[in-house]
C-alpha positions as a Python dict, from the first residue, in 0.01 Angstrom:
ca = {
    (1, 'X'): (0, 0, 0),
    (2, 'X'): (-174, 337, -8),
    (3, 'X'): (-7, 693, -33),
    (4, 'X'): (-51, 764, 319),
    (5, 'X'): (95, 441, 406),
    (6, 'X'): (368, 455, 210),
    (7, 'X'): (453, 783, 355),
    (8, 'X'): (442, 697, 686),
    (9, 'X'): (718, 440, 627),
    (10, 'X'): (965, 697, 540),
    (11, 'X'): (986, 789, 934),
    (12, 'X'): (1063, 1099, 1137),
    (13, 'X'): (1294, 1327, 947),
    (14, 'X'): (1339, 1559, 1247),
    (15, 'X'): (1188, 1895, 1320),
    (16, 'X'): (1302, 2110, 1015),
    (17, 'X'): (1133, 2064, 689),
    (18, 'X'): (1370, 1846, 472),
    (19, 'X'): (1384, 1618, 213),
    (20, 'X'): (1257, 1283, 173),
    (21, 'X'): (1522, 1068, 94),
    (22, 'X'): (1372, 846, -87),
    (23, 'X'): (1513, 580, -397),
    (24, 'X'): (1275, 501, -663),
    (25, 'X'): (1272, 116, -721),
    (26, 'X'): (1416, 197, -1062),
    (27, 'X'): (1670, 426, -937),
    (28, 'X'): (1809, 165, -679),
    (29, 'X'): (1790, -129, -896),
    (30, 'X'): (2038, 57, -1200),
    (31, 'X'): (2249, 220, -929),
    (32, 'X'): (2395, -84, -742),
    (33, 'X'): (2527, -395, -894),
    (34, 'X'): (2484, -783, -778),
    (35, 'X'): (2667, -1117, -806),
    (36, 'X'): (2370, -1293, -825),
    (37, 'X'): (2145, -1255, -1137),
    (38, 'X'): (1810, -1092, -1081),
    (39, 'X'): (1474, -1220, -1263),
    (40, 'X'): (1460, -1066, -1610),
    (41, 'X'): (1095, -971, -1702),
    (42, 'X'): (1078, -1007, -2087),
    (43, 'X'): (933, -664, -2238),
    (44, 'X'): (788, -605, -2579),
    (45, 'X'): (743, -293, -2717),
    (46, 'X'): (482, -190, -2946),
    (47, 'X'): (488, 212, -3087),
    (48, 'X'): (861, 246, -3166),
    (49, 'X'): (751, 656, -3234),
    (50, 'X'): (935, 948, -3053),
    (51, 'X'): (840, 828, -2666),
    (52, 'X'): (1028, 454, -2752),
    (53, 'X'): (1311, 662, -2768),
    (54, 'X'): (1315, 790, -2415),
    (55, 'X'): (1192, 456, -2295),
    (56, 'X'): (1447, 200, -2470),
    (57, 'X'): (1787, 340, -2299),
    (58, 'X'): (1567, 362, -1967),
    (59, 'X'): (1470, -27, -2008),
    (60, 'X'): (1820, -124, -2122),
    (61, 'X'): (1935, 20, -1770),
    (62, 'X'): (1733, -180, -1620),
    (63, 'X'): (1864, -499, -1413),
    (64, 'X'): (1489, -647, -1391),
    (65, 'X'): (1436, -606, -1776),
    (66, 'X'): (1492, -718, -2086),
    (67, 'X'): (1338, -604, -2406),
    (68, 'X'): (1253, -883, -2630),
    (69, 'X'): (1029, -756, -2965),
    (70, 'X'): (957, -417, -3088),
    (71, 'X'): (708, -349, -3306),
    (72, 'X'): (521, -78, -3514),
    (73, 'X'): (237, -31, -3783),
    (74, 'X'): (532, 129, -3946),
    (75, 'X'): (760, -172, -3990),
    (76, 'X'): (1089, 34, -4056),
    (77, 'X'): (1050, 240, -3783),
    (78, 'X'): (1054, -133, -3546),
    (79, 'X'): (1334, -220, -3777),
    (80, 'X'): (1566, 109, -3673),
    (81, 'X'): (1466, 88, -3322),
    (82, 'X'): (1574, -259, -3323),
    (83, 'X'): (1909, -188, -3453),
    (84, 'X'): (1997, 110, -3246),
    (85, 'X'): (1893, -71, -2965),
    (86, 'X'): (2031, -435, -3025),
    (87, 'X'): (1688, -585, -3000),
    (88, 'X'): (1678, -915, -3238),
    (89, 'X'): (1268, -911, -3334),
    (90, 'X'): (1075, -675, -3456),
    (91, 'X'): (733, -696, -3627),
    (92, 'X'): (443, -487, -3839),
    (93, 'X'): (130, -564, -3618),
    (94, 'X'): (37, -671, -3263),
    (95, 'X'): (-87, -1045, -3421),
    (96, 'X'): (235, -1081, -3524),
    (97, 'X'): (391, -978, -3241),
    (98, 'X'): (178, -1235, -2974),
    (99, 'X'): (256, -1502, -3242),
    (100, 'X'): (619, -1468, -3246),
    (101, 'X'): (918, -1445, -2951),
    (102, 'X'): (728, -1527, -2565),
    (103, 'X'): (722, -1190, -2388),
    (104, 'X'): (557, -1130, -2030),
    (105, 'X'): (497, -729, -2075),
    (106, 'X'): (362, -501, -2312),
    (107, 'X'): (479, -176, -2319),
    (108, 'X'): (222, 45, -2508),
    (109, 'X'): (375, 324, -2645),
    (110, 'X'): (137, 360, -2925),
    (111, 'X'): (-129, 677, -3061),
    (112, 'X'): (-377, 722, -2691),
    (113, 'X'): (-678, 588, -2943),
    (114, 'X'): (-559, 261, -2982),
    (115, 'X'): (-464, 218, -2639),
    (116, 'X'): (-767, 30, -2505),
    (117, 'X'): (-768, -222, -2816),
    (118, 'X'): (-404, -308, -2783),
    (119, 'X'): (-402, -322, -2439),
    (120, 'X'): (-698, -561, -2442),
    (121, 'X'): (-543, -809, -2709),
    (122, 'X'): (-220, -834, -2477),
    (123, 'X'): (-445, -941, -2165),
    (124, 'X'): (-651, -1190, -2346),
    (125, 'X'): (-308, -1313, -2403),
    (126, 'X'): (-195, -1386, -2062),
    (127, 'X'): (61, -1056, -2091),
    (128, 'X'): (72, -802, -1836),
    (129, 'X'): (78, -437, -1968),
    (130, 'X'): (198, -105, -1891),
    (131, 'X'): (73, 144, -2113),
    (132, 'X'): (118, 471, -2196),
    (133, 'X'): (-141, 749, -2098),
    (134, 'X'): (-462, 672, -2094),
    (135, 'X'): (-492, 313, -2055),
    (136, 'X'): (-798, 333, -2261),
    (137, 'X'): (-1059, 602, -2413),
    (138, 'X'): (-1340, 606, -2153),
    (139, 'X'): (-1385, 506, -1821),
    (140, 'X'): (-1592, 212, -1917),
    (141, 'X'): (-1378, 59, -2126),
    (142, 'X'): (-1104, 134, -1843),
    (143, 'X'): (-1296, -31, -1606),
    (144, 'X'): (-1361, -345, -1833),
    (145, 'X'): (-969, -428, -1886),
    (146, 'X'): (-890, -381, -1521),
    (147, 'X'): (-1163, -623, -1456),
    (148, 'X'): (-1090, -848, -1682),
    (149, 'X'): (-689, -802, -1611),
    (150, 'X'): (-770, -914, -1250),
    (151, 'X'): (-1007, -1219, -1337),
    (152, 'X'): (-740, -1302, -1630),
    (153, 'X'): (-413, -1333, -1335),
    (154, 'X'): (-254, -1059, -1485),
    (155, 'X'): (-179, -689, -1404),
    (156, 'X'): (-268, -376, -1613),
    (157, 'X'): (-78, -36, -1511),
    (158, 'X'): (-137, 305, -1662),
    (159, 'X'): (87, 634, -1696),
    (160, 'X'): (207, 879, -1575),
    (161, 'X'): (441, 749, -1325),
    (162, 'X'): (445, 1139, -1121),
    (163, 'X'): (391, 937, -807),
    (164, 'X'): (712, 815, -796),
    (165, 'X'): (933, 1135, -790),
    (166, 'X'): (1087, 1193, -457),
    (167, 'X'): (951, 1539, -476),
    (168, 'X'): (588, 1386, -487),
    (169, 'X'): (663, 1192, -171),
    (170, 'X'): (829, 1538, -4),
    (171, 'X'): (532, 1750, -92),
    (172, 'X'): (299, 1444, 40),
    (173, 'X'): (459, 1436, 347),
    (174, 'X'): (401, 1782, 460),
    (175, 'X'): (43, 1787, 348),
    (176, 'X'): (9, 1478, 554),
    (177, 'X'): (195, 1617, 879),
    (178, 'X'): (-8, 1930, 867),
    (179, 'X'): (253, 2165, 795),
    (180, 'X'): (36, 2331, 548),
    (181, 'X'): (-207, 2394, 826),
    (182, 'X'): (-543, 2306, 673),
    (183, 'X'): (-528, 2292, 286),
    (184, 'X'): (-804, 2522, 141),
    (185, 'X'): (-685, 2468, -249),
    (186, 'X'): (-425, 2374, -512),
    (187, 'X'): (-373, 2459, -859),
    (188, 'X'): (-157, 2311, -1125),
    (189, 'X'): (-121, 2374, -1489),
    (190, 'X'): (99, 2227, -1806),
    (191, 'X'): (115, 2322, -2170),
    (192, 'X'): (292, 2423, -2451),
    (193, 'X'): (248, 2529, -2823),
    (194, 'X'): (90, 2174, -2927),
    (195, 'X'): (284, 1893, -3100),
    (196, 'X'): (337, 1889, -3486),
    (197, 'X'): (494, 1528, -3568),
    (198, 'X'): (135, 1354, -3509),
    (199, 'X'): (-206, 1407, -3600),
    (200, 'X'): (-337, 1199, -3346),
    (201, 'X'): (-322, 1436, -3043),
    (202, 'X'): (-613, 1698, -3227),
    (203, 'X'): (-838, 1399, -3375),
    (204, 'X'): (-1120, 1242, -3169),
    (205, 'X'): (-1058, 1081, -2821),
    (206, 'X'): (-718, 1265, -2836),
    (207, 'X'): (-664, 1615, -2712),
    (208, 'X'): (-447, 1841, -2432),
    (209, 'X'): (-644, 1656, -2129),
    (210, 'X'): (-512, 1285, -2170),
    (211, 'X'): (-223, 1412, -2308),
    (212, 'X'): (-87, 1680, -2090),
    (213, 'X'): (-347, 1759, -1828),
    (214, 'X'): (-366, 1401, -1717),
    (215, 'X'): (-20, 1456, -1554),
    (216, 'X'): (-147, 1697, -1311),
    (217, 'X'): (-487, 1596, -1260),
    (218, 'X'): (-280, 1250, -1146),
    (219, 'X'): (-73, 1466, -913),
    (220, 'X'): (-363, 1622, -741),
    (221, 'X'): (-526, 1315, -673),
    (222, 'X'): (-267, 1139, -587),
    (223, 'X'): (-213, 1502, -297),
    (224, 'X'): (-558, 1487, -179),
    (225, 'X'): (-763, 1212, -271),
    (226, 'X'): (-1006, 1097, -506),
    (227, 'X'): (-1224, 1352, -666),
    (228, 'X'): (-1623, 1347, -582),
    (229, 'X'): (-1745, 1610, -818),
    (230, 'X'): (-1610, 1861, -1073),
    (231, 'X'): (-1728, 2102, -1302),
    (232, 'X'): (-1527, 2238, -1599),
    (233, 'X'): (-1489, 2419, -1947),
    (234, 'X'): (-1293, 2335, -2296),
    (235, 'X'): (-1248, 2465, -2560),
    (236, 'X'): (-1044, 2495, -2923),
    (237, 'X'): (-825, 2796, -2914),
    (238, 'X'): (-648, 2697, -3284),
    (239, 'X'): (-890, 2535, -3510),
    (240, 'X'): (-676, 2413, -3794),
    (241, 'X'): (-305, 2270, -3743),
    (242, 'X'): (-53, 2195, -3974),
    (243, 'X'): (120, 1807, -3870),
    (244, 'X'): (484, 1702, -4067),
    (245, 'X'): (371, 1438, -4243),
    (246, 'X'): (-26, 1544, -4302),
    (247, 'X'): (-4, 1871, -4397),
    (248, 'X'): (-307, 2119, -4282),
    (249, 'X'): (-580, 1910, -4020),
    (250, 'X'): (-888, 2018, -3858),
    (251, 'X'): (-889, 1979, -3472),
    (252, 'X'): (-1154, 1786, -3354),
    (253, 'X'): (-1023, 1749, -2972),
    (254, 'X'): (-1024, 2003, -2715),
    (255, 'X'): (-684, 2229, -2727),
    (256, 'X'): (-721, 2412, -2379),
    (257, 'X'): (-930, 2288, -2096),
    (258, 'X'): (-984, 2362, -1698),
    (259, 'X'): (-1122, 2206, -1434),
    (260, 'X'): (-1237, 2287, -1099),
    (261, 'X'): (-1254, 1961, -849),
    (262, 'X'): (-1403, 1895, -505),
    (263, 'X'): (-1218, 1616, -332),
    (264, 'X'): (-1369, 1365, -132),
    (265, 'X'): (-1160, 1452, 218),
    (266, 'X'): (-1092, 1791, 376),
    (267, 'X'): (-1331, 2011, 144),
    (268, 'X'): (-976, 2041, -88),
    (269, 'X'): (-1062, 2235, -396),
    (270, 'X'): (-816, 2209, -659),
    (271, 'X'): (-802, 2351, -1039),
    (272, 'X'): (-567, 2248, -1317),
    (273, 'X'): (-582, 2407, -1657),
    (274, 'X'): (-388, 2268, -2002),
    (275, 'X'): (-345, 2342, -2346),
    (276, 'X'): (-169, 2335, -2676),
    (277, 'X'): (-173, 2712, -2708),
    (278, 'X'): (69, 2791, -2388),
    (279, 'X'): (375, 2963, -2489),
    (280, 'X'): (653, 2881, -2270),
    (281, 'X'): (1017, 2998, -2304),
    (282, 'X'): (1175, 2672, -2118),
    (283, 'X'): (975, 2490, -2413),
    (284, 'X'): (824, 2182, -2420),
    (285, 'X'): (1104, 1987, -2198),
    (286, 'X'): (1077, 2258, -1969),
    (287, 'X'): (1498, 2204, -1866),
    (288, 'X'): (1606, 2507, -1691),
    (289, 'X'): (1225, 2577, -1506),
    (290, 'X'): (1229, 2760, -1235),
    (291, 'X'): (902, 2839, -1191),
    (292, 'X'): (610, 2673, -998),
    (293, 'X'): (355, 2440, -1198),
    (294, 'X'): (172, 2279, -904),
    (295, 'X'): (88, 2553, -574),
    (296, 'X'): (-99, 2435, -255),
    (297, 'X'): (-255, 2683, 25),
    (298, 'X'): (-297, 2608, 362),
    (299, 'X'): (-425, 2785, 681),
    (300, 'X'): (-39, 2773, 790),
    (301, 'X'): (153, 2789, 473),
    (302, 'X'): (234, 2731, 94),
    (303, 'X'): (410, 2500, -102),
    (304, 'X'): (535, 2517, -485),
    (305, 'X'): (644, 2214, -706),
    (306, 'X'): (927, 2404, -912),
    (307, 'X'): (947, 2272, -1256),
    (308, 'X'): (695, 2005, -1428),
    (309, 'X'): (534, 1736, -1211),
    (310, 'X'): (696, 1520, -1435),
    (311, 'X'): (1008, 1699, -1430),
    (312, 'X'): (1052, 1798, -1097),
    (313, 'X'): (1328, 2012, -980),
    (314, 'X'): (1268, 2125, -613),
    (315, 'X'): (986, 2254, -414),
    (316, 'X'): (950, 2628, -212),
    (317, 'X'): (737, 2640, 94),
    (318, 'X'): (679, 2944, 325),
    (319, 'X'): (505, 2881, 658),
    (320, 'X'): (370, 3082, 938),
    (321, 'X'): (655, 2931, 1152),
    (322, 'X'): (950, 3043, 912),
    (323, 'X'): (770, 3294, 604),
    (324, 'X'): (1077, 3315, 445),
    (325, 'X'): (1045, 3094, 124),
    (326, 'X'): (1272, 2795, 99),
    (327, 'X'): (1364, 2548, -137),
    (328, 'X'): (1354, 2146, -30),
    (329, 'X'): (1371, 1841, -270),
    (330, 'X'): (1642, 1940, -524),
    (331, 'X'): (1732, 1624, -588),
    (332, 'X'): (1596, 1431, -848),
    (333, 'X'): (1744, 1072, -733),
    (334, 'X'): (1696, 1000, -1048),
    (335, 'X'): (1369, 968, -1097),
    (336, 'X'): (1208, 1023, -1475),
    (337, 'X'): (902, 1046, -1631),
    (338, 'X'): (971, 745, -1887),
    (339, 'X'): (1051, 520, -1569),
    (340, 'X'): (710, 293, -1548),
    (341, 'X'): (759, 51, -1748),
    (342, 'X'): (1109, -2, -1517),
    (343, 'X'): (906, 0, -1215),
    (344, 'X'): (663, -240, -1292),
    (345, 'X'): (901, -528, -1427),
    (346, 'X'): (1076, -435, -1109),
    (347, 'X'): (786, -545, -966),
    (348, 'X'): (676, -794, -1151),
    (349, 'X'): (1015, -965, -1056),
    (350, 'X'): (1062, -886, -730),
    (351, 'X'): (681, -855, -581),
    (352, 'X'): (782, -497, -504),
    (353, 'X'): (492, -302, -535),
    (354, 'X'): (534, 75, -678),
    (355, 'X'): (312, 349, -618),
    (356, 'X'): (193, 350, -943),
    (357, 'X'): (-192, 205, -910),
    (358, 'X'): (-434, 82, -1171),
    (359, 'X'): (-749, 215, -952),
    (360, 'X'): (-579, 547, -918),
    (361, 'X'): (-501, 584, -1322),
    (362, 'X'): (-836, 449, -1405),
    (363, 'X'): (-1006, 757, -1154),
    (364, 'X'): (-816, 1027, -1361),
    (365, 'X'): (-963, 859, -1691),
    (366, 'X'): (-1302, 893, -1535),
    (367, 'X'): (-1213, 1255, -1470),
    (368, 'X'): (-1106, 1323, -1803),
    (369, 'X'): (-1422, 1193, -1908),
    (370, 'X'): (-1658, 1358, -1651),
    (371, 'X'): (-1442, 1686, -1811),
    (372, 'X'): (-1611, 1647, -2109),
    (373, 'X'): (-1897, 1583, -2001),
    (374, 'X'): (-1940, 1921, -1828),
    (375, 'X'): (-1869, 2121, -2124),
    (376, 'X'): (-2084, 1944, -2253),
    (377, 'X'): (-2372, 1957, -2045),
    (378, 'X'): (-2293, 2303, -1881),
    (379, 'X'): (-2309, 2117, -1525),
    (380, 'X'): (-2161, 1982, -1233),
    (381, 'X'): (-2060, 1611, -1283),
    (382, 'X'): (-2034, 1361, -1016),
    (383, 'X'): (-1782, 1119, -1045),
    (384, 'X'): (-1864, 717, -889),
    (385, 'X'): (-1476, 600, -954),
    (386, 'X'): (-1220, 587, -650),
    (387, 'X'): (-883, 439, -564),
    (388, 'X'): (-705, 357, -230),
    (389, 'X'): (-565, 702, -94),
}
């Protein structure tokens, strides 16, 4: 089902402005406990870096999973993850991997350039895949696993999962029921001082827009719609950087971009900017924000996402009706930014669709892309990607 859809399922939640009370499929399935068994959907990892560390303990929870192989280009880092997390296979390369213990899902947690390769090898081999933002390096090639995914009988979902967070459906839901008025703009923005543990997030194809503003570029979209046009600038603010295990590198990828998009519906314009070079006292985690990282302004009011879209902790809205700021949607119901992979073998058991889409991650690739591609060019880019809104 579409966003607007989906929304309108939630019902009538009287006059007032108040929160939606809605359980993500992960959230529900960890929460309550059953007699009966559910389907296990057998998970291998591959990339057993930093982010398999958020996304093991999140799996384990998880009554619909069960996490099968691990592996890594850097065999003892499978090895530890496998002991800490009691998983009994690990191996040193993806051929390995497909050759060894039966597994129906890859979870790519692996550097954003080999994305598209990885992912590809998994669907040629009958596996489904969830990977980690982007699901590939260009829109073509993007466009070319989904395709194949779907003539192949298997699925292919791409991060982030910011759709899911009840504060996402809350701030959908007044958009959609007009309480904004008519919504003239948004902006959102995300950064911090640039990671130092891998080199792979300054060298080609990597770079602050599929790395941090792909989060709220997925956001905005997933607000208002797919995106018809944009035009943009990037940049590199900090030329050289020094990585832990690499020493000094030069930064090929862009370190601080922004974008200006026209949406297809409503004449929405909305503008994200991102960067490595944003200093930000709540740090990278951003635990204890209390400041607004996504704003939207209508003819009849505002509305502030408090806190990361991906870390969500409430959102303000002042209207003409009642212009004294409020705060709605504290409640996380335990919704986290590491909880895709959970929501698709959710689904992939149950049939239970989540609001995660392929078409929809595949149009913010494109826009990464077409981001690029302005800078380049100095111009105006049309985009020719969409998704079901």
């Amino acid at each position: 089902m579409n966003r607007k859809q989906f929304i309108s399922r939630l019902g009538t939640l009287g006059a007032a402005i108040v929160a939606v009370p809605l359980a993500t499929g992960y959230a529900a399935s960890t929460a309550t406990s059953s007699s009966s068994s559910p389907k296990k959907i057998r998970a291998g990892i591959i990339g057993c870096g930093s982010v398999s560390g958020v996304y093991l303990p999140h799996l384990a929870k998880c009554r619909y999973a069960d996490v099968v192989s691990l592996c890594d280009i850097k065999p003892e880092r499978a090895e530890r993850r496998a002991r800490e997390f009691n998983v009994k296979n690990h191996y040193p390369n993806i051929d390995a991997m497909l050759a060894g213990v039966p597994f129906d899902l890859l979870v790519n947690l692996t550097d954003m350039q080999a994305h598209g390769q990885l992912n590809r090898r998994a669907l040629e081999a009958g596996k489904h895949v969830w990977s980690e933002k982007p699901m590939a390096n260009t829109y073509d090639e993007g466009r070319e696993l989904l395709d194949f995914a779907i003539r192949r009988g298997v699925r292919l979902w791409g991060a982030p999962a910011v759709v899911e967070s009840p504060q996402f459906s809350f701030m959908a839901k007044q958009i959609d029921e007009g309480k904004l008025g008519r919504i003239a703009a948004a902006h959102a923005h995300y950064g911090h001082q640039g990671p130092h543990w891998s080199a792979f997030f300054y060298e080609k194809d990597g770079g602050s827009l599929p790395d941090l503003g792909v989060y709220n570029i997925s956001t905005l979209t997933g607000l208002f719609g797919p995106v018809k046009s944009l035009v943009a600038m990037t940049n590199t603010v900090t030329p050289e950087r020094k990585i832990d295990d690499r020493g000094v590198i030069r930064v090929e990828a862009e370190d601080n971009a922004m974008i200006i998009m026209a949406h297809e519906k409503n004449s929405v314009l909305s503008h994200i900017q991102c960067g490595f070079n944003y200093f930000d006292p709540y740090g990278h985690a951003g635990t204890g924000q209390e400041r607004p990282t996504v704003s939207i302004v209508g003819s009849e009011g505002n509305m502030h996402l408090i806190g990361y879209d991906w870390m969500p902790f409430g959102v303000d809205i002042a209207t003409v009706a009642n212009e004294r700021t409020q705060r709605f949607a504290t409640d996380s119901q335990g919704f986290k930014w590491e909880e895709g992979a959970s929501a698709v073998c959710e689904c992939l058991a149950t049939g239970k669709e989540p609001k995660i889409n392929a078409e929809h991650a595949l149009h913010v690739l494109e826009i990464i892309e077409a981001t690029r591609r302005s800078q380049a060019e100095g111009r105006r880019i049309q985009l020719k990607s969409t998704f079901n809104f």
